[in-house]
N, C-alpha and C positions, 0 to 999 in steps of 0.2 A: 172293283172288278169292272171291268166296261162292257158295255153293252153285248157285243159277240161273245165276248166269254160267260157275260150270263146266260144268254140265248141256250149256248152248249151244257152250259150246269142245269139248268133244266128241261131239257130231253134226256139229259143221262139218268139223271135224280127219276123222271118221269119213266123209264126203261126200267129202274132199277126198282120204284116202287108198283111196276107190275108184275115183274118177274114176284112178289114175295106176296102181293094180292093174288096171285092166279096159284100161288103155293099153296097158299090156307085156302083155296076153294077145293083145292082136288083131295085135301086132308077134312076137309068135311064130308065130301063126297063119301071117302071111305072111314066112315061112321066109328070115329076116334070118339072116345068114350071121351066127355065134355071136361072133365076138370086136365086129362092127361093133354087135349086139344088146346087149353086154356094157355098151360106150360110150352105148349110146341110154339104157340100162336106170341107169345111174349119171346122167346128165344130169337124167331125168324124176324120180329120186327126189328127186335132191336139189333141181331146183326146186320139188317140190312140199310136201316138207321145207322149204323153205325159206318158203312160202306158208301155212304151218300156224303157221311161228314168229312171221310177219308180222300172222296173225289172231288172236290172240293175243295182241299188243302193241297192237291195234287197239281188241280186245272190252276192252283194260282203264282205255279211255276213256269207257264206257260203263257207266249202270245198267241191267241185263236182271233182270225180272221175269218168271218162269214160270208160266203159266195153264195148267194141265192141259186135257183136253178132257175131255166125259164119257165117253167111252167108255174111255180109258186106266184102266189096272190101276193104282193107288196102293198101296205097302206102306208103312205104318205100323210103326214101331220102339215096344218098350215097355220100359220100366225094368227087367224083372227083373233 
C-alpha cells in the first residue's frame, strides 16, 4: 500500500473506530445492566472491526493521491 493510501486507511479506520467508541459510551450512559452491555459491547467491536478489515480490502483497489490543503502543517524529513 503506498504512503497516500495508508494515510487515507487510517483516518477512515480512525472515523470508524470512533463512531463505535462513542456508541459504547452512550450505551453506558443508559445504564444497560453489565453482562447484557458486555454482549452489545463485543458484537459493535467486532462488526466494526470487521468494517475496517473490509475498507481496507476495498482502498486496495484503488489509486489515492494526497493533496494537502494550505493550511495543514507538512514535516519534511532530511538525510542526516
Amino acid at each position: 500500500m503506498n504512503e497516500d493510501k495508508e494515510r487515507l486507511n487510517r483516518a477512515i479506520s480512525k472515523s470508524i473506530k470512533k463512531v463505535f467508541k462513542d456508541s459504547l459510551s452512550l450505551m453506558e450512559m443508559a445504564d444497560i445492566e453489565p453482562k447484557q452491555f458486555a454482549k452489545i459491547r463485543k458484537m459493535i467491536l467486532r462488526s466494526g472491526n470487521d468494517e475496517i478489515r473490509k475498507m481496507s480490502e476495498e482502498l486496495d483497489k484503488y489509486e489515492v493521491r494526497y493533496t494537502p490543503s494550505y493550511d495543514e502543517q507538512i514535516d519534511f524529513e532530511t538525510d542526516n
